[in-house]
Residue frames as a rotation matrix with the C-alpha (Angstrom) as fourth column:
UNK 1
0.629 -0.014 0.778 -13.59
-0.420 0.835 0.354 14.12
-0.654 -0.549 0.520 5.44
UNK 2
-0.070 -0.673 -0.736 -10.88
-0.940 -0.204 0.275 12.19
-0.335 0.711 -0.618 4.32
UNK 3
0.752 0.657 -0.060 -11.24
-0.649 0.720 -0.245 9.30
-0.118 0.223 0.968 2.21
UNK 4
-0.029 -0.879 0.476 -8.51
-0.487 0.429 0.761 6.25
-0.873 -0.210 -0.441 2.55
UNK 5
0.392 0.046 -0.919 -7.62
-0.912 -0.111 -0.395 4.77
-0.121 0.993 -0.002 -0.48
UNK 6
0.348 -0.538 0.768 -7.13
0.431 0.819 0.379 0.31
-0.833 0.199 0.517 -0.64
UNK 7
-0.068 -0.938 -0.339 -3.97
-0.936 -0.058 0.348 -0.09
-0.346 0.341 -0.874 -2.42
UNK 8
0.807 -0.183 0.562 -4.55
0.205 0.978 0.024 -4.12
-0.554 0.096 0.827 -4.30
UNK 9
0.144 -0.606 -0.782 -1.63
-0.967 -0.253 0.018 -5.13
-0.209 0.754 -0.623 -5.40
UNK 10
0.860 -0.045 -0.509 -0.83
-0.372 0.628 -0.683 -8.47
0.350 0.777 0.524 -7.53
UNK 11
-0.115 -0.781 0.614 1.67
-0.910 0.331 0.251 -10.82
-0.399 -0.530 -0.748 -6.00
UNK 12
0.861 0.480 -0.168 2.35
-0.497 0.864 -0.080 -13.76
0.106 0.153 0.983 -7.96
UNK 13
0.155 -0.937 0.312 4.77
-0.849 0.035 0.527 -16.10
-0.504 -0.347 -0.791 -7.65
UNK 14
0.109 -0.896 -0.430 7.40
0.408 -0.354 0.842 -17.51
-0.907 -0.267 0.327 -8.66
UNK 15
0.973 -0.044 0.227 8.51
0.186 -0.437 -0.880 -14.87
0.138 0.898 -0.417 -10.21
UNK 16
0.537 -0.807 0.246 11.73
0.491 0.062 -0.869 -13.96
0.686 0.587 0.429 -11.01
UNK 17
-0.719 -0.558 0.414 13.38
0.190 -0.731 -0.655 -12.20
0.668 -0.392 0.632 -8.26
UNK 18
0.108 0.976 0.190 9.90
-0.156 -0.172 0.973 -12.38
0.982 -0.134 0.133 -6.20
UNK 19
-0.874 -0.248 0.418 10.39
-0.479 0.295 -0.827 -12.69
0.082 -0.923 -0.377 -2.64
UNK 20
-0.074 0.836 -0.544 7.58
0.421 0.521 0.743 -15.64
0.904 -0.174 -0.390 -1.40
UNK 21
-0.128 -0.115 0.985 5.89
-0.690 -0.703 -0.172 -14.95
0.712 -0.702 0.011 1.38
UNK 22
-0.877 -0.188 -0.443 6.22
0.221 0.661 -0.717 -17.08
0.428 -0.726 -0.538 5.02
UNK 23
0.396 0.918 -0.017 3.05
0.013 0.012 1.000 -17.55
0.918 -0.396 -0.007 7.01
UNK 24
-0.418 -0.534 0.735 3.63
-0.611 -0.434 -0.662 -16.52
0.672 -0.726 -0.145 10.05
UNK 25
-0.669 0.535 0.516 0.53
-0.067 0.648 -0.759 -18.18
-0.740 -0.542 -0.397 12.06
UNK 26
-0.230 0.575 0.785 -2.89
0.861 0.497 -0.112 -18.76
-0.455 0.650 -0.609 10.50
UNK 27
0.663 0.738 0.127 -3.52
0.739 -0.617 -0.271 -14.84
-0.122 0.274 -0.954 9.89
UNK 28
0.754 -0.499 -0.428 -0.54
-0.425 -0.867 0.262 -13.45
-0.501 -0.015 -0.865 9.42
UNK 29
0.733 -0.518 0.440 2.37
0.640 0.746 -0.187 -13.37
-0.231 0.419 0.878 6.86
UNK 30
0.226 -0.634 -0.739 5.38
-0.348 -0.762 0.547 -11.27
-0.910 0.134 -0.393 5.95
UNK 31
0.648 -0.030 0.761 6.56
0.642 0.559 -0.525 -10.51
-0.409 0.829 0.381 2.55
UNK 32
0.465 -0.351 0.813 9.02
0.445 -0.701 -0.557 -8.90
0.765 0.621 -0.170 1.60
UNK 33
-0.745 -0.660 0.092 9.86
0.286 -0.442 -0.850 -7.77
0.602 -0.607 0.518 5.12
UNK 34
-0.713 0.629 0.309 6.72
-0.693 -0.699 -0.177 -6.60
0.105 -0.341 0.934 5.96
UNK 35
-0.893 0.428 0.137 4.18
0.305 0.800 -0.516 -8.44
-0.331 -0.419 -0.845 8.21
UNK 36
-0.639 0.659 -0.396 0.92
-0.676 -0.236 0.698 -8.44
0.367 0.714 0.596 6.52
UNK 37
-0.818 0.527 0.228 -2.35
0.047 0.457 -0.888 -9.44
-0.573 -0.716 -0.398 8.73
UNK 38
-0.713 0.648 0.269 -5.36
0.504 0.207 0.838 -10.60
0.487 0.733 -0.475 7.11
UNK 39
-0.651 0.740 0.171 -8.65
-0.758 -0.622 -0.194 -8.59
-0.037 -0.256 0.966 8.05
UNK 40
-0.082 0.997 0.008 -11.66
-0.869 -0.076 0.489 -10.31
0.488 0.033 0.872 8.83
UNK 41
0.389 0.131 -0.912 -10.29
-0.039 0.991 0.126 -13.34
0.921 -0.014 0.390 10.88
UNK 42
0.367 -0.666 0.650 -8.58
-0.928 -0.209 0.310 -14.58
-0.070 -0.716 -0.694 13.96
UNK 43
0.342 -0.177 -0.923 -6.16
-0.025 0.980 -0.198 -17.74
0.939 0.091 0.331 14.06
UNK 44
0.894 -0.397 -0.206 -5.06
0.295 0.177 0.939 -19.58
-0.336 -0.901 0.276 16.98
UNK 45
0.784 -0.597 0.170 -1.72
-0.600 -0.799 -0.041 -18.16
0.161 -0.070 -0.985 17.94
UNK 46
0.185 -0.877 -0.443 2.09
-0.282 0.385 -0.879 -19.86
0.942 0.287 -0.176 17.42
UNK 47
-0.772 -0.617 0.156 2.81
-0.135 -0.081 -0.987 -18.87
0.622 -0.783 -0.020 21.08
UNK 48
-0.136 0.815 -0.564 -0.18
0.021 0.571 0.821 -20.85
0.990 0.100 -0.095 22.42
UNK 49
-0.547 -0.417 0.726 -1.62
-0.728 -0.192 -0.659 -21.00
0.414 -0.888 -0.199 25.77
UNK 50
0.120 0.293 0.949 -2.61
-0.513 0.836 -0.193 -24.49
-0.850 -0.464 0.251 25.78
UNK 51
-0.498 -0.471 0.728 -1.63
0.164 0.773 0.613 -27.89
-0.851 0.425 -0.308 23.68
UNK 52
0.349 0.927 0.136 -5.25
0.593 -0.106 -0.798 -27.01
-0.726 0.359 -0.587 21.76
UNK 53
0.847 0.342 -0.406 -4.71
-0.007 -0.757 -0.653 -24.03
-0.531 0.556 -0.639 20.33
UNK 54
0.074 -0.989 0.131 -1.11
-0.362 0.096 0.927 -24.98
-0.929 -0.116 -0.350 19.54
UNK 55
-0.493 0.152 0.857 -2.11
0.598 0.774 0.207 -28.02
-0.632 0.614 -0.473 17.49
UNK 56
0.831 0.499 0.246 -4.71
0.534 -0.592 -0.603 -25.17
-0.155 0.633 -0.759 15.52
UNK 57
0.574 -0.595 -0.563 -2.02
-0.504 -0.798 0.330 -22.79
-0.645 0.095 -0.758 15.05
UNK 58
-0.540 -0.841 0.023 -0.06
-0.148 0.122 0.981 -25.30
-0.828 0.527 -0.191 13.41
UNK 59
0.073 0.780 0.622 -3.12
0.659 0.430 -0.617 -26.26
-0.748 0.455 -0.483 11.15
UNK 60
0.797 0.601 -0.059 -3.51
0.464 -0.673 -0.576 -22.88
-0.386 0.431 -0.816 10.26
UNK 61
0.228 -0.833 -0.504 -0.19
-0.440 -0.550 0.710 -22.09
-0.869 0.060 -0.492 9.36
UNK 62
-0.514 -0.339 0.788 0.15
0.375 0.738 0.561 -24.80
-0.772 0.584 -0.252 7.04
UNK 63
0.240 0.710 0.662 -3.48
0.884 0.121 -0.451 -24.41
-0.400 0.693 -0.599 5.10
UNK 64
0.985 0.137 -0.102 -2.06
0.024 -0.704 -0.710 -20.46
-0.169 0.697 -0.697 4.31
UNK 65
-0.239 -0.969 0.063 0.99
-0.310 0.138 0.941 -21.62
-0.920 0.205 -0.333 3.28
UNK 66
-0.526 0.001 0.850 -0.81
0.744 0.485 0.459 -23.48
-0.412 0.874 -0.256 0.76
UNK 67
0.686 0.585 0.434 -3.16
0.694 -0.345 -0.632 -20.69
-0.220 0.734 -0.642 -0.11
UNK 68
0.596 -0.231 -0.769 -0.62
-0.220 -0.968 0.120 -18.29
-0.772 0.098 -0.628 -0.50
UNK 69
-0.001 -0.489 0.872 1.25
0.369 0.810 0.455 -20.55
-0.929 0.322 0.180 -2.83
UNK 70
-0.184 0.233 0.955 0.87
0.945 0.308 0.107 -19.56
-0.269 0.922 -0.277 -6.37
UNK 71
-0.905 -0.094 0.416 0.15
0.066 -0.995 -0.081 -15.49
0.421 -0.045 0.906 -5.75
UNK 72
-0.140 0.802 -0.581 -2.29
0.934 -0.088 -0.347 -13.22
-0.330 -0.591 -0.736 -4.18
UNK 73
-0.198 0.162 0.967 -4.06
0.321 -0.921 0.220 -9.80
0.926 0.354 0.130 -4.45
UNK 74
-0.469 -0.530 -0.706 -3.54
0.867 -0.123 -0.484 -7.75
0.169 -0.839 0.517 -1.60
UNK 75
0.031 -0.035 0.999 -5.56
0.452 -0.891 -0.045 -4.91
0.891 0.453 -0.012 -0.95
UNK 76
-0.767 -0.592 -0.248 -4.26
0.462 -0.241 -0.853 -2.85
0.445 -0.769 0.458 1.72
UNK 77
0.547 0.833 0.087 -6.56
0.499 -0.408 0.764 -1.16
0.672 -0.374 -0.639 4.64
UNK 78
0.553 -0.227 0.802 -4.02
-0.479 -0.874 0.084 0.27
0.681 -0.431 -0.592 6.71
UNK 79
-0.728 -0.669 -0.152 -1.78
-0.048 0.271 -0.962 -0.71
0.684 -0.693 -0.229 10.10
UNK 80
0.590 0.501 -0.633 -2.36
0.469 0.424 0.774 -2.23
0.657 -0.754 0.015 13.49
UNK 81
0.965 -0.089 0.245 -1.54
-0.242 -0.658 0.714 -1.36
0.098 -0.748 -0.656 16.40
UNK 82
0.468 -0.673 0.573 1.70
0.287 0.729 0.621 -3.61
-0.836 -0.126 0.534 15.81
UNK 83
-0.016 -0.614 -0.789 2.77
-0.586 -0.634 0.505 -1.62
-0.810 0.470 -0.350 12.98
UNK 84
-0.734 0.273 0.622 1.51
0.622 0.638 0.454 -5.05
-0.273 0.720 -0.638 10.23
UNK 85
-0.952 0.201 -0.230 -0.10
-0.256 -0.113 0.960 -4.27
0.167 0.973 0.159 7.16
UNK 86
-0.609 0.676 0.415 -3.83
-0.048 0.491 -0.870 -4.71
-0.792 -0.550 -0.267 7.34
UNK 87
-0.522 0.371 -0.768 -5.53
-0.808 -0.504 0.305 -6.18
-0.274 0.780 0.563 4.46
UNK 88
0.799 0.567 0.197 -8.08
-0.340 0.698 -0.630 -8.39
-0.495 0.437 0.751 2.24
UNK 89
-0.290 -0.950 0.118 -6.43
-0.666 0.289 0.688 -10.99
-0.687 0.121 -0.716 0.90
UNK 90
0.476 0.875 0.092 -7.21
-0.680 0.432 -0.593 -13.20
-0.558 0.219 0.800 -2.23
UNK 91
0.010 -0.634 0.774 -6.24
0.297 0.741 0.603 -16.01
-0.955 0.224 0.196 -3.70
UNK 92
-0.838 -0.428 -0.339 -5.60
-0.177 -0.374 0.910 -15.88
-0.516 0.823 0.238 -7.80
UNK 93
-0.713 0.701 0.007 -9.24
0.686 0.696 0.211 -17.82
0.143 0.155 -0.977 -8.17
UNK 94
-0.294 0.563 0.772 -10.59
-0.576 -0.749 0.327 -14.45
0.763 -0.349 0.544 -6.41
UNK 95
0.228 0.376 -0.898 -11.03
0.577 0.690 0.436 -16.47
0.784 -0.618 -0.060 -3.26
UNK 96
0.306 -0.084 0.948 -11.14
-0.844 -0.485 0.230 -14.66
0.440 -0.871 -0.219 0.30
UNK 97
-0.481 -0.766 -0.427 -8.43
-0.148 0.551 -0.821 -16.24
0.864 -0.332 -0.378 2.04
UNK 98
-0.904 0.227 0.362 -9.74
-0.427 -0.496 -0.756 -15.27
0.008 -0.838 0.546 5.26
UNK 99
0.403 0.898 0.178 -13.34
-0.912 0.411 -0.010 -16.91
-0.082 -0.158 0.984 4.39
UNK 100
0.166 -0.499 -0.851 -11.24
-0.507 0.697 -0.507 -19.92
0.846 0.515 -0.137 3.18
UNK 101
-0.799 -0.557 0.226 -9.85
-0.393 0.199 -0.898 -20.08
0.455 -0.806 -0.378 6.44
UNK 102
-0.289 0.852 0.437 -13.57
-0.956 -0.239 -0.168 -19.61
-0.038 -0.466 0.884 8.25
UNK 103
0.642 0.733 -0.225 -15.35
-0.759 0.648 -0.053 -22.02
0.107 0.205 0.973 6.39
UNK 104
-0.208 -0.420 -0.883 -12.15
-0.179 0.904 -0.388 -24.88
0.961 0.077 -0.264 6.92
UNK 105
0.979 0.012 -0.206 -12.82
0.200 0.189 0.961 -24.51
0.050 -0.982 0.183 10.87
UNK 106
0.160 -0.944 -0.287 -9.21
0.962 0.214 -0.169 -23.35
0.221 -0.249 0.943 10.87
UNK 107
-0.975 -0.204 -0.091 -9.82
0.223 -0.921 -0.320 -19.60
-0.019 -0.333 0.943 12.13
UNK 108
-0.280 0.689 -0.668 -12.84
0.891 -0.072 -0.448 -17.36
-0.357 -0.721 -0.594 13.37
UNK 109
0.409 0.407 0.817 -14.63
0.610 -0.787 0.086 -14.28
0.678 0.463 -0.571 12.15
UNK 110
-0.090 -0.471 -0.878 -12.99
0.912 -0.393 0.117 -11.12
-0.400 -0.790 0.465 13.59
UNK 111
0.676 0.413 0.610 -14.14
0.624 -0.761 -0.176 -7.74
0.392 0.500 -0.773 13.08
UNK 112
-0.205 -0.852 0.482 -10.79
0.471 -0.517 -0.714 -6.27
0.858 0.081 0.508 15.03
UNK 113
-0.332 0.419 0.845 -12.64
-0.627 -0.768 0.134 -4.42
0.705 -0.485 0.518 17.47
UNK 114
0.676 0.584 0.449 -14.37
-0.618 0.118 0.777 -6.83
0.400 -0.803 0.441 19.80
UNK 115
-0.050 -0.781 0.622 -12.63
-0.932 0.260 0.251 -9.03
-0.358 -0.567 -0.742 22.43
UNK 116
0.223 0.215 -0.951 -11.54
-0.783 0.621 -0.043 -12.16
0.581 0.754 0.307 20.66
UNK 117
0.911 0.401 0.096 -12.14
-0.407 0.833 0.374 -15.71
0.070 -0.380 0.922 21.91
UNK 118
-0.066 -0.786 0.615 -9.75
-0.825 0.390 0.410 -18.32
-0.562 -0.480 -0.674 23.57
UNK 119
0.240 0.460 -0.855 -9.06
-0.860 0.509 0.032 -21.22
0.450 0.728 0.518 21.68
UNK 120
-0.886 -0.464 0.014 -8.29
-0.281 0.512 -0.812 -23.18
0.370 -0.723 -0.584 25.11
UNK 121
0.208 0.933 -0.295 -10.66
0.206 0.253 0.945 -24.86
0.956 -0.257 -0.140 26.86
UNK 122
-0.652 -0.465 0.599 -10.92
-0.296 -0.570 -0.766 -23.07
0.698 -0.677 0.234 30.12
């Protein structure tokens, strides 16, 4: 059996020559080129399918803008099905971004695998 190896790596910023990274929505960012999804959450989505989840999407975009601010530790778990980076993410405090997120009411537990909730009233 083979055993996968997490990859953390140390992103701080601003360094010299450091590329920052852009939040994408509340659970996703790209650095460097490379889109980089957080593991254990779900945010409402940019491309919304109602005013709701819109208005949360922008929430969440914002609050991990600020946590990503200052650097992070990355440790990689592999790709999605979308070809993004899947990983734990922490702030420099050793905070779980991703609980951060949870516990503001600005994203949802997500284990990847089950069918994830609307943030629309329907």
């Amino acid at each position: 059996m083979m055993r996968r190896l997490a990859v953390a790596l140390l992103v701080a910023f601003p360094l010299a020559g450091q590329p920052l990274p852009q939040a994408v929505d509340g659970d996703t960012f790209r650095l460097d080129g490379q889109a980089i999804r957080i593991v254990g959450l779900d945010a409402p989505e940019m491309h919304a399918r109602c005013e709701a989840e819109y208005l949360g999407a922008v929430r969440a975009r914002a609050r991990l803008a600020e946590l990503l601010q200052g650097g992070v530790v990355i440790t990689r778990r592999g790709t999605d099905l979308y070809g993004r980076t899947l990983a734990i993410v922490r702030d420099l405090e050793g905070r779980d971004v991703a609980q951060v997120m949870i516990a503001e009411g600005l994203a949802r537990s997500y284990d990847g695998r089950t069918r994830r909730q609307t943030w629309c009233d329907e």
